[in-house]
N, C-alpha and C positions, 0 to 999 in steps of 0.2 A: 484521541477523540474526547471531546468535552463531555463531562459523567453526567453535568445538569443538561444538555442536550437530550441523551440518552431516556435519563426517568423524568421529563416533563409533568410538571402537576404532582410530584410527591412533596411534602413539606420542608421545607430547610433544615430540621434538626435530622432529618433523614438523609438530607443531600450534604449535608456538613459530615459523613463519616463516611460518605458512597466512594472506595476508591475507582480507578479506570476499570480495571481489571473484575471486579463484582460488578462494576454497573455497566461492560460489553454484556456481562452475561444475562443481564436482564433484558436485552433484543433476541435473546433465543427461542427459535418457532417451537413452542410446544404442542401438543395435539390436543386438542381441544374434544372433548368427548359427551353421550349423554352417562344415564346409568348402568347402558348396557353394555357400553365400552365402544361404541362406534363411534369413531370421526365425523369430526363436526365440520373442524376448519384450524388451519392454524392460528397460533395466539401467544405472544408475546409472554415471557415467563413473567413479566411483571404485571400483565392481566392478569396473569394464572392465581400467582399470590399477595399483590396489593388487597386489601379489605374492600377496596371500594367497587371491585370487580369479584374476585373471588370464582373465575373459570375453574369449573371441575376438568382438568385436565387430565391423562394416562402418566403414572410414574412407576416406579418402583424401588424397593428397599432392596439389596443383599445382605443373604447371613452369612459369611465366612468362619466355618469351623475349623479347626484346626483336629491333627491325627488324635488328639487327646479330648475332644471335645469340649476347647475351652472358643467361648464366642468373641469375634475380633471386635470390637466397639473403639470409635472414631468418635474423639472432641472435635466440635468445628472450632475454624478459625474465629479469630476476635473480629476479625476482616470480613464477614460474611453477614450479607446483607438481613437473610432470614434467620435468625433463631444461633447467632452469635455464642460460641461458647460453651455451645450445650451437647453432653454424649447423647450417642447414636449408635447404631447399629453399623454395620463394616461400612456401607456405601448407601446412598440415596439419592437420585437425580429424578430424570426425564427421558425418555426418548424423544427423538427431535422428530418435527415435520419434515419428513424427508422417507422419499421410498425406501431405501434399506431398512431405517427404522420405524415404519408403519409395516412393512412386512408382521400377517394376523396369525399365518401357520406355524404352529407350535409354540407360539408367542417370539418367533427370531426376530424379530426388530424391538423388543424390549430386551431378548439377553443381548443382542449386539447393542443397544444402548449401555446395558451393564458395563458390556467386558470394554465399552470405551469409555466409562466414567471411574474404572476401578482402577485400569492404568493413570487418567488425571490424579484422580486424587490419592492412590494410594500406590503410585508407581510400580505395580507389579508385572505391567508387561500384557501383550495378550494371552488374558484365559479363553481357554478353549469352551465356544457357549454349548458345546454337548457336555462341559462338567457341569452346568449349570439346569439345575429342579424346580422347575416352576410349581410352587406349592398349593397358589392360588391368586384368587384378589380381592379385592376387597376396598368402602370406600373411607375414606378414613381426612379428618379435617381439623384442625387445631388452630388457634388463634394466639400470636407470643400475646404476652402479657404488658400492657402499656404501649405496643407498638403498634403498627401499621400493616402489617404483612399478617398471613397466615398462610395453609395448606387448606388447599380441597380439591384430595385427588382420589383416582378409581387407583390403586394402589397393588403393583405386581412382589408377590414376596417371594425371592428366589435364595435356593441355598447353593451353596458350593459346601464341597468338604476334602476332608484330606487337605486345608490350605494350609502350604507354610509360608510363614510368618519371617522367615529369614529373605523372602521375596521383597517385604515391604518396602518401601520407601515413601514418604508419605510425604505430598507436595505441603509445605508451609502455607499457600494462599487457601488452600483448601482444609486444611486439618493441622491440628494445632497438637495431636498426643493421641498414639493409640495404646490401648491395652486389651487385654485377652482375658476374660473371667469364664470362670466356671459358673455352672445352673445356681450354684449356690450363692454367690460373689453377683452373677446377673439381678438376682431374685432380692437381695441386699439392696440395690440401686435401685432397679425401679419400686422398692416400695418407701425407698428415702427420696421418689419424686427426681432422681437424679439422671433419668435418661429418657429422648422425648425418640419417636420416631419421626425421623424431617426428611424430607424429597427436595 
């Protein structure tokens, strides 16, 4: 499929680096929500986070700890349309517009969005969404720097623990290097501005 078909009306310096494969992914029905987390309507992940739209959509972050309590953090790829290159926390997407993943009770249609974005991008297989702690939510929005795109979402923060790291395998389109830091090592990075949280 043609990738300038796909993102219509975004600027050529943006569609000069869009490959196939990031820009199928910008036709993904996300939920569309207000501030208190209700469905609105579905909306294209590129409403969601183009600047010119800026839909508060429903997402969420994963923290994957590991038995020793070191936190799993994911570089995105160079290939990726939002926020290129930049550490992150274990996993960050969407859940889709789709009944499984709108399911409200206990929030299972966000951990089942989880545990099918952790297998994409960090190849580990199906986690079980009862290992998964929904901690909260929260809304949270950032703008890259010079570019087009941004986040504005109601934001679900889930942990897993006990992860081993010997499970990973980290898809290349999607993540570019992980590593594992300690409170100490985490607390280093985000105050040297070196780690963003991206959905």
């Amino acid at each position: 499929m043609n990738s300038t078909k796909i993102v219509r009306g975004l600027s050529q310096g943006v569609l000069s680096r869009v490959n196939n494969v990031q820009a199928q992914y910008l036709t993904e029905q996300c939920i569309a929500v207000d501030e208190q987390d209700r469905p609105l309507r579905g909306v294209s992940k590129s409403e969601c986070h183009h600047t010119s739209s800026a839909v508060l959509h429903r997402a969420f972050s994963v923290f994957l700890f590991t038995p020793a309590r070191e936190l799993v953090l994911q570089k995105r790829s160079d290939t990726k349309i939002t926020f290129p290159s930049v550490w992150t926390n274990s996993c960050c997407s969407h859940p889709l517009y789709t009944a499984e993943e709108m399911e409200t009770e206990d929030a299972l249609g966000v951990r089942r969005a989880a545990q099918r974005k952790l297998d994409h991008e960090l190849g580990v297989g199906s986690i079980d969404v009862d290992r998964m702690s929904v901690m909260g939510r929260f809304l949270y929005d950032a703008k890259m720097s010079g570019g087009e795109w941004m986040e504005h979402e109601l934001d679900y923060a889930i942990i897993i623990k006990d992860f081993d790291v010997k499970t990973l395998k980290a898809n290349p389109e999607e993540v570019s290097e992980v590593r594992m830091v300690s409170k100490e090592g985490l607390a280093e990075m985000m105050s040297s501005g070196n780690i963003a949280l991206i959905s």
